[in-house]
C-alpha positions as CSV (number, residue, x, y, z in Angstrom):
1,X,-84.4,-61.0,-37.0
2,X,-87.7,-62.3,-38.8
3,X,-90.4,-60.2,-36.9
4,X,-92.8,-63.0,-37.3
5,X,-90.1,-65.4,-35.8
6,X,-89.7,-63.1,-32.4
7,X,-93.7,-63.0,-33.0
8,X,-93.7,-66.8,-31.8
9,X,-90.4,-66.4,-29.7
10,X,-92.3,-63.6,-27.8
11,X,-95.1,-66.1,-27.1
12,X,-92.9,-68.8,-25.6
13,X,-91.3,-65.9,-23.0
14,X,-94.9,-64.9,-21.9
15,X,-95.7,-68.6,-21.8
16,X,-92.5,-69.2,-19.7
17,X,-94.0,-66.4,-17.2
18,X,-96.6,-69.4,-15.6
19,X,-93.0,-70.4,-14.1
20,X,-92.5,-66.8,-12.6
21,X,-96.0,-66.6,-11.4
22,X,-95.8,-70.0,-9.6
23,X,-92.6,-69.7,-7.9
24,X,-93.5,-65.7,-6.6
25,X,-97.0,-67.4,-5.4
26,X,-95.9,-70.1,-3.6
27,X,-92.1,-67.8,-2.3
28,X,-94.9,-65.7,-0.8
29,X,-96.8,-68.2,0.7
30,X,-96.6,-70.9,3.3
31,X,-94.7,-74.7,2.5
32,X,-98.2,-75.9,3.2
33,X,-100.1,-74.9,0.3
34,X,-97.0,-75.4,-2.4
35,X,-98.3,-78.1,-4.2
36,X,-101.7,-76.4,-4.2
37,X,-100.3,-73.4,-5.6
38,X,-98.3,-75.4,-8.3
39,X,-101.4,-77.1,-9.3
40,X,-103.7,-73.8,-9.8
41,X,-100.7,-72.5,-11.7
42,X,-100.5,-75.5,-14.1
43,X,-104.6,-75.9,-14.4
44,X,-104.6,-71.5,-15.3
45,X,-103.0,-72.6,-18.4
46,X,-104.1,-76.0,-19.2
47,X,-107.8,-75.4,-18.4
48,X,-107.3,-72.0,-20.5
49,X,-106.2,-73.7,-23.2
50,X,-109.3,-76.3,-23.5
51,X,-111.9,-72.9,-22.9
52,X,-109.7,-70.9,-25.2
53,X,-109.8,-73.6,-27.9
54,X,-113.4,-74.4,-27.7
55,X,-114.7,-70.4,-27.6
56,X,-112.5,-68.3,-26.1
57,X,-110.4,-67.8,-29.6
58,X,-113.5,-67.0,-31.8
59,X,-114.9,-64.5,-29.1
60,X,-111.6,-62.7,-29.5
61,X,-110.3,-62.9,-32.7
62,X,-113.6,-63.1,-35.0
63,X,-115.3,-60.3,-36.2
64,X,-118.0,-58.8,-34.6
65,X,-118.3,-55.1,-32.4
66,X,-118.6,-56.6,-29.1
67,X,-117.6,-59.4,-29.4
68,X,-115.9,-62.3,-32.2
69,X,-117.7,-65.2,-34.6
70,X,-116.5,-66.8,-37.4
71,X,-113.8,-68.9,-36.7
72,X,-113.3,-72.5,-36.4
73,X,-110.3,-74.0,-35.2
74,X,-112.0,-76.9,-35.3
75,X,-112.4,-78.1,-38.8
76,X,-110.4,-75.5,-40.5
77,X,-106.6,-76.6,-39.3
78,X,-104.7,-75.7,-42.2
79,X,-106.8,-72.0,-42.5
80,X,-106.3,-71.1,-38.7
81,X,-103.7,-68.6,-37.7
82,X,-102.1,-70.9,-35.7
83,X,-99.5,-68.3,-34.4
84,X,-102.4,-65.9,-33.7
85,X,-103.9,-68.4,-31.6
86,X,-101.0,-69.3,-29.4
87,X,-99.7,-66.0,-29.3
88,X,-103.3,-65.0,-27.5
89,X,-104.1,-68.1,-25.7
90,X,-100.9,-67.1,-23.7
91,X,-101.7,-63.9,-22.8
92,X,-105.3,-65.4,-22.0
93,X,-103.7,-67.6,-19.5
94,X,-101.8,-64.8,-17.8
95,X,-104.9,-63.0,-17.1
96,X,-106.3,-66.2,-15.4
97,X,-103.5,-67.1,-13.3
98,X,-102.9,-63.2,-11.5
99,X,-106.0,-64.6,-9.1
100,X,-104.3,-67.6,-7.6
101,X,-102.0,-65.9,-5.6
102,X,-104.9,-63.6,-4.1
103,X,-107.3,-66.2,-3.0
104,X,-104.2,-68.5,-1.9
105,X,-104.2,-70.7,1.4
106,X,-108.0,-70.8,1.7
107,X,-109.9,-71.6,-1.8
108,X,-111.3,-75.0,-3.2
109,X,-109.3,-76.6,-6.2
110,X,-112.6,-77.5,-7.9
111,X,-114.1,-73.8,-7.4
112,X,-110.8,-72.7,-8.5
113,X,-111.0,-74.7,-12.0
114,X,-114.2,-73.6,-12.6
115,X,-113.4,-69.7,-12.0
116,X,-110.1,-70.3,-14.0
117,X,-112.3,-72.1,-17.0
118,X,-114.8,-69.5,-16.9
119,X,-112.9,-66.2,-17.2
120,X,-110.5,-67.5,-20.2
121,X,-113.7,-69.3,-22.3
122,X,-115.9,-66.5,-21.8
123,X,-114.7,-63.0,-19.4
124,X,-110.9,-62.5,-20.6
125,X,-112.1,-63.1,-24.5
126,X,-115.0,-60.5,-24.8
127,X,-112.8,-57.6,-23.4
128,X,-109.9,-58.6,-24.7
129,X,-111.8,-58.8,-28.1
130,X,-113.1,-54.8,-27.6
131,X,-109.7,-54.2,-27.9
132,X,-106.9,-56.4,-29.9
133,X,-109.9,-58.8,-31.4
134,X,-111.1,-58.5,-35.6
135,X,-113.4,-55.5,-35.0
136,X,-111.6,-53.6,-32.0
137,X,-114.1,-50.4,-30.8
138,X,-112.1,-49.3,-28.4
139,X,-109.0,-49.5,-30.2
140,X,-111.3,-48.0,-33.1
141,X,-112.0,-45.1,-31.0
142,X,-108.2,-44.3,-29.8
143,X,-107.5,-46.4,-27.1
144,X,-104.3,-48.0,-26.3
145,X,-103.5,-50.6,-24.7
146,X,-100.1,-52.4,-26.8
147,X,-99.7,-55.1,-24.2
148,X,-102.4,-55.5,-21.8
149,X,-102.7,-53.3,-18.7
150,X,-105.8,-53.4,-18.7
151,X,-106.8,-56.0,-20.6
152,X,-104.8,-58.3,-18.8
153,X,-103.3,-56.9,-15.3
154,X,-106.6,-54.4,-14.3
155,X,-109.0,-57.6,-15.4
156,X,-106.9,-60.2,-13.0
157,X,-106.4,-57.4,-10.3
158,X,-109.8,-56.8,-10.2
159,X,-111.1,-60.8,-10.4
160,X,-108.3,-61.4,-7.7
161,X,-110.2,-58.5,-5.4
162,X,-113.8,-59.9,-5.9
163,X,-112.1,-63.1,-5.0
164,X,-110.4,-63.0,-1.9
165,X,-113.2,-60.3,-0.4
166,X,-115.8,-63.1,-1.3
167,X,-113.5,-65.5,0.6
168,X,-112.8,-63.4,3.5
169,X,-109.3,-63.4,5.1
170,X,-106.9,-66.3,6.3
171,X,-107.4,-67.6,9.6
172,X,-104.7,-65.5,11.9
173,X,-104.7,-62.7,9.6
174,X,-106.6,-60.2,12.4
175,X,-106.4,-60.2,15.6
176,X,-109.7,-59.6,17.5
177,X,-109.5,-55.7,16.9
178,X,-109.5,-55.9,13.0
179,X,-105.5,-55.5,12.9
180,X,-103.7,-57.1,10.2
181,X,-100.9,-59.7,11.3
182,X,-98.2,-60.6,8.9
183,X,-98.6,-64.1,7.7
184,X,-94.5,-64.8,6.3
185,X,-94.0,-66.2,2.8
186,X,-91.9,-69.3,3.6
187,X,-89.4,-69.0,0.8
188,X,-88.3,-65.2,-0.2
189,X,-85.4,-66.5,-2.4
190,X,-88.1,-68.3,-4.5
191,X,-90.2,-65.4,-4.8
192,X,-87.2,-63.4,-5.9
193,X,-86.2,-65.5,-8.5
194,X,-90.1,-65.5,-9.8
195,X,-90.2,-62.0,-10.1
196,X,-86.7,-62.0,-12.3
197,X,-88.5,-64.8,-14.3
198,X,-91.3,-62.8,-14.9
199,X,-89.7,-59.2,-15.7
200,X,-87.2,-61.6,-18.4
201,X,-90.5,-62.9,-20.3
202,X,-92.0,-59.3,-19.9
203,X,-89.7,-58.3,-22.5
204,X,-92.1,-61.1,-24.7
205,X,-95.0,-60.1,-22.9
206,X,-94.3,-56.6,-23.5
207,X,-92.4,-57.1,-27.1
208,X,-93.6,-59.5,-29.1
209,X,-96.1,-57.6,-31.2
210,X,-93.9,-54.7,-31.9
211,X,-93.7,-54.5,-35.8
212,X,-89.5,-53.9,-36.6
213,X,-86.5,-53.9,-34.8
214,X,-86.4,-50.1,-33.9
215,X,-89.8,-50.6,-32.6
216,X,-88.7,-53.7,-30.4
217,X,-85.4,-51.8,-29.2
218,X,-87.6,-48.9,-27.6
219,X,-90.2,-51.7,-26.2
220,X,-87.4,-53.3,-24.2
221,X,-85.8,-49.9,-23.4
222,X,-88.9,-48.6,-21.5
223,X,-89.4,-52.4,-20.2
224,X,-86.2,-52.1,-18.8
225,X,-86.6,-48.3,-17.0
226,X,-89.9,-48.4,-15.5
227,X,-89.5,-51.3,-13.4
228,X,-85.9,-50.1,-12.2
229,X,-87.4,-47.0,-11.0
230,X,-90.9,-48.5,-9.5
231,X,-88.3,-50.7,-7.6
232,X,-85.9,-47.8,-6.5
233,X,-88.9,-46.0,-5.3
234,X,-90.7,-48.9,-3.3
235,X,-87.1,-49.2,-2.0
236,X,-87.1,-45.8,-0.6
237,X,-91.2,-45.4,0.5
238,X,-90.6,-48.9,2.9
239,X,-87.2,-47.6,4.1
240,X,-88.8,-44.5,5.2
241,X,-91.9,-45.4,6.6
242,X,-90.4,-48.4,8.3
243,X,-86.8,-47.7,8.5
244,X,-85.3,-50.6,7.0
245,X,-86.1,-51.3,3.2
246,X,-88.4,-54.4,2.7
247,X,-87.7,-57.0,0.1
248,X,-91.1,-58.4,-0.5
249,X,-92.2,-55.2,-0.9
250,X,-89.4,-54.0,-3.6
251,X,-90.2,-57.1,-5.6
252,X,-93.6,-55.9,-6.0
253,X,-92.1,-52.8,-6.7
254,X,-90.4,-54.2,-10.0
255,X,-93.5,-56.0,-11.3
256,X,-95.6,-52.5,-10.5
257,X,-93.2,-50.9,-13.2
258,X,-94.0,-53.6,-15.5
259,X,-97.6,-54.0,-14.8
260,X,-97.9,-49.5,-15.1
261,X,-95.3,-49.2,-18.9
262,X,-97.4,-52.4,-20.4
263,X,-100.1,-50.4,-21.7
264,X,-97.8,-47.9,-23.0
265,X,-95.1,-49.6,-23.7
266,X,-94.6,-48.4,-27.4
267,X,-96.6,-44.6,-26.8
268,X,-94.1,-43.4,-24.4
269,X,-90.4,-42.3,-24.3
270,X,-88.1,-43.0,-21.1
271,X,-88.9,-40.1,-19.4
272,X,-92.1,-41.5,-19.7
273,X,-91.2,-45.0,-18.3
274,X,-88.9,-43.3,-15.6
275,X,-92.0,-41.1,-14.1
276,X,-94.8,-43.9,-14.5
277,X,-92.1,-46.8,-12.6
278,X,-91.7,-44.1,-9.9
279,X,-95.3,-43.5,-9.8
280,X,-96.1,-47.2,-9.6
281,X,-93.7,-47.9,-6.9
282,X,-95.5,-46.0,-4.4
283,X,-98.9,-46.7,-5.6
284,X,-98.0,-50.5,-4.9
285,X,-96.8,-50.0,-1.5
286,X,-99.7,-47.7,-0.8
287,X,-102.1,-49.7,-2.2
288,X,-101.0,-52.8,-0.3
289,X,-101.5,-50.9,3.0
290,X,-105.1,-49.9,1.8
291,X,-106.2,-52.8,0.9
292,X,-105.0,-55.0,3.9
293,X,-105.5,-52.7,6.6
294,X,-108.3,-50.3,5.6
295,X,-110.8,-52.5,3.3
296,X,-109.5,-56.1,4.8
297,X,-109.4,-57.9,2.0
298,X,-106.4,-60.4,2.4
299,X,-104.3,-60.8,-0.7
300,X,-100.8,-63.0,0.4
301,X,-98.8,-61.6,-2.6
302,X,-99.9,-58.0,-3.3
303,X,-101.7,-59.1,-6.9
304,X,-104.7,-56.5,-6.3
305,X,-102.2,-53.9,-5.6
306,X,-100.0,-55.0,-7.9
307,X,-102.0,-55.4,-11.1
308,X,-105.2,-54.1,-10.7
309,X,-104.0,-50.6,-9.2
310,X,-101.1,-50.2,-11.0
311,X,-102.9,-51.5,-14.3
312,X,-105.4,-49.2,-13.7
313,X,-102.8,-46.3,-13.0
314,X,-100.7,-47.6,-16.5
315,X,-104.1,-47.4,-18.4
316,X,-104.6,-44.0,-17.7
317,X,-101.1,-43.3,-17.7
318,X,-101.3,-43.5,-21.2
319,X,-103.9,-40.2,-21.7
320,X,-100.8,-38.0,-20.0
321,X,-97.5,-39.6,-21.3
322,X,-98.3,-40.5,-25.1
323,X,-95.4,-38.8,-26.7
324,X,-97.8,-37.9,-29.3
325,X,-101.2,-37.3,-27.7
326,X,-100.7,-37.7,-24.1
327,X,-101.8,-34.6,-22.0
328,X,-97.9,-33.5,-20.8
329,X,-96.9,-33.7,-24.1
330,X,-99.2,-31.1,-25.7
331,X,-102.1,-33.5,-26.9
332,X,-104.8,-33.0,-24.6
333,X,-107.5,-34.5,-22.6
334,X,-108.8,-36.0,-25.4
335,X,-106.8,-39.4,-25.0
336,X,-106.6,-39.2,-21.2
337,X,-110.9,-39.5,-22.0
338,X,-110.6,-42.4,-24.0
339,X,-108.0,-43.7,-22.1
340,X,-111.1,-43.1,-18.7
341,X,-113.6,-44.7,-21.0
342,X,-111.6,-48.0,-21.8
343,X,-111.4,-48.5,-18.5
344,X,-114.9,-48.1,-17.0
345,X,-116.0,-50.3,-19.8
346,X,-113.4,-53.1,-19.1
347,X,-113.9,-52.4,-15.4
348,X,-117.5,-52.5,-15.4
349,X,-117.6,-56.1,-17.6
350,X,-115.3,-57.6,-15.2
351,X,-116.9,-56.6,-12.0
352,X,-120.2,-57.5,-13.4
353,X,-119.7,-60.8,-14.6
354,X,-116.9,-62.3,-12.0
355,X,-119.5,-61.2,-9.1
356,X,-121.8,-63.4,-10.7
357,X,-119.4,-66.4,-11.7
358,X,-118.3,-66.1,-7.6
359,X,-121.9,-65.9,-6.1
360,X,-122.8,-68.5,-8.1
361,X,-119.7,-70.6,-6.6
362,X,-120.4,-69.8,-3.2
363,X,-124.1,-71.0,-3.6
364,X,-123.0,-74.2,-4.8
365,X,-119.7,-75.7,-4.6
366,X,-118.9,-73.5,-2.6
367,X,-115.4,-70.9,-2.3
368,X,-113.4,-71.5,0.7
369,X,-111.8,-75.0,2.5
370,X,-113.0,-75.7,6.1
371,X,-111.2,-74.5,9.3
372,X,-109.1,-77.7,9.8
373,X,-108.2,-78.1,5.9
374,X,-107.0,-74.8,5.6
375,X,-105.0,-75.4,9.3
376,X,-103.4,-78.4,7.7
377,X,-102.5,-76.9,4.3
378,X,-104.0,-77.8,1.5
379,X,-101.5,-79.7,-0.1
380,X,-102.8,-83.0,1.9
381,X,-106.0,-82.3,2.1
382,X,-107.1,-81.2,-1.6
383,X,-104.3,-83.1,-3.1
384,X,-103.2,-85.9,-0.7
385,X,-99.3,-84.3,-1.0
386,X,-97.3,-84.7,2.3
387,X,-95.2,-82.6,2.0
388,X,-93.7,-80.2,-1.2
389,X,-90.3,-81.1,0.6
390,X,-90.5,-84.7,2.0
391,X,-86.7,-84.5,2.3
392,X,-86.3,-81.5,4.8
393,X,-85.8,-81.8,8.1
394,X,-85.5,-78.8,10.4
395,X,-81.9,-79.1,12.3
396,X,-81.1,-77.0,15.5
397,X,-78.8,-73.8,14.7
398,X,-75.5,-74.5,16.7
């Protein structure tokens, strides 16, 4: 196959994740707040596209240390890389829309535009350009990141974090002694068949930049493992601790995998993959449990847990399992330090400047729906939708 062919190929699988993103958000959350869900999902990449057109392109892909100038898409049509854009537009999108599914059932549609505007004209761009943009200094300096676990996953994990702590929790979600109370996703089947979409374009996601076939074969081979294993091993955790394996929690499972080999997708062998999917599967499920029950901070699908600690985890997981200078392989600490570095700079930009895009919010539109919109759903009171299933009508079980 033509590598730049499966170059643009690659971008229409990551594109097609919005699908998989959308249908786990809204498996995992109530029939109420579908259409709201569907919307946010649809705006993350049609909003992104406007910011990334007007800005967020040149601030990646131009030249400059920290961050791009120079191009213009604008006035220049037959001189842009058009199959640069797109390919990085999607990506840009991706990082917008992890945050949905963490500040679901509670935010504003019009604060949730602006946020989703914001981070791919201006937040996503800048780190994202320290890394695959013109003038790369991380990447310069050793870093890796081939596909985005932190440049992608750890940046929405941590956005989605600031995001639902800023909003506080749903209504019902504690009792009156700070205990958590499960809040049931009203259609696990959907959910399910998001997460297949998703891992089926992460082979784009994760893929589509490798440069020849052998390349490509070992991309999708480690794809393939890491997942499989995170999943086997949130399997087992939940079936231990609770005695009956849970589903929604192996399905995070299988995106932890994916979310923890992205960054090292082409650095590490199977072995590799096998021990970071293993790890990731019970950093997800622990994770979840920390940040529900110990911090508070309701997140309806797992995404903090999911993609910023297992991004996080698949950043640094790079410094130990780089088959040629990760730290169990006989390279050192040396790129286990850059690996540390990359992160406290991407981490530090984030946290910085989506506290101030949320504060900001809060003090003027404003983040979170009143009491009795939010007990309604917000699929009639943001967006004057019924129902997301006008046709259903509960019958008695005989």
């Amino acid at each position: 196959m033509d590598m730049s062919v499966w170059f643009l190929m690659g971008a229409a699988l990551v594109f097609f994740m919005q699908c998989g993103f959308a249908m786990v958000e809204a498996g995992f959350t109530r029939a109420k707040n579908v259409g709201n869900i569907t919307m946010k999902n649809l705006m993350d990449f049609c909003l992104g596209t406007v910011a990334f057109y007007l800005l967020g392109y040149n601030l990646l892909c131009g030249d400059g240390k920290f961050f791009g100038w120079g191009l213009n898409p604008f006035g220049s049509f037959a001189e842009t890389d058009w199959s640069n854009f797109v390919f990085n537009l999607v990506f840009c999108a991706t990082a917008a829309t992890i945050v949905s599914g963490a500040m679901a059932e509670r935010t504003k549609f019009i604060t949730y535009c602006v946020y989703s505007f914001v981070i791919s004209v201006l937040v996503y761009p800048v780190e994202a350009h320290w890394i695959w943009g013109g003038t790369p200094w991380l990447t310069d300096l050793g870093f890796v990141d081939f596909a985005g676990s932190c440049a992608i996953h750890m940046v929405g994990g941590i956005t989605a974090f600031i995001g639902a702590a800023m909003l506080g929790p749903r209504i019902g979600k504690y009792d009156k002694n700070g205990k958590s109370r499960p809040i049931l996703g009203h259609n696990i089947l959907v959910g399910a068949l998001g997460v297949f979409i998703l891992w089926f374009g992460w082979y784009g996601f994760n893929g589509a930049a490798a440069t020849d076939t052998m390349q490509l074969s070992q991309i999708f081979a480690t794809t393939t493992v890491a997942p499989a294993a995170a999943t086997c091993a949130a399997m087992i955790f939940t079936w231990v601790k609770n005695g009956k394996p849970d589903v929604s929690m192996s399905l995070n499972g299988s995106l932890a995998g994916l979310v923890a080999v992205t960054a090292g997708c082409a650095n590490v062998d199977v072995i590799g993959a096998f021990i970071i999917g293993l790890c990731a599967g019970i950093i997800v499920c622990v994770a979840v449990y920390v940040i529900e029950d110990k911090l508070k901070v309701d997140d309806p699908v797992g995404a903090v847990a999911v993609h910023g600690c297992c991004g996080l985890f698949g950043t640094l997981a790079v410094g130990l399992f780089d088959y040629n200078t990760g730290l169990f392989y006989g390279g050192g600490l040396r790129q286990l330090g850059i690996q540390a570095l990359g992160v406290v700079c991407v981490g530090g930009w984030t946290i910085v400047t989506m506290s101030i895009v949320f504060l900001v919010l809060k003090k003027t539109v404003g983040l979170r729906v009143t009491r009795e919109e939010e007990l309604e759903g917000l699929d009639s009171t943001e967006h004057g939708l019924e129902s997301a299933y006008p046709d259903f009508v509960p019958r008695e079980l005989h």
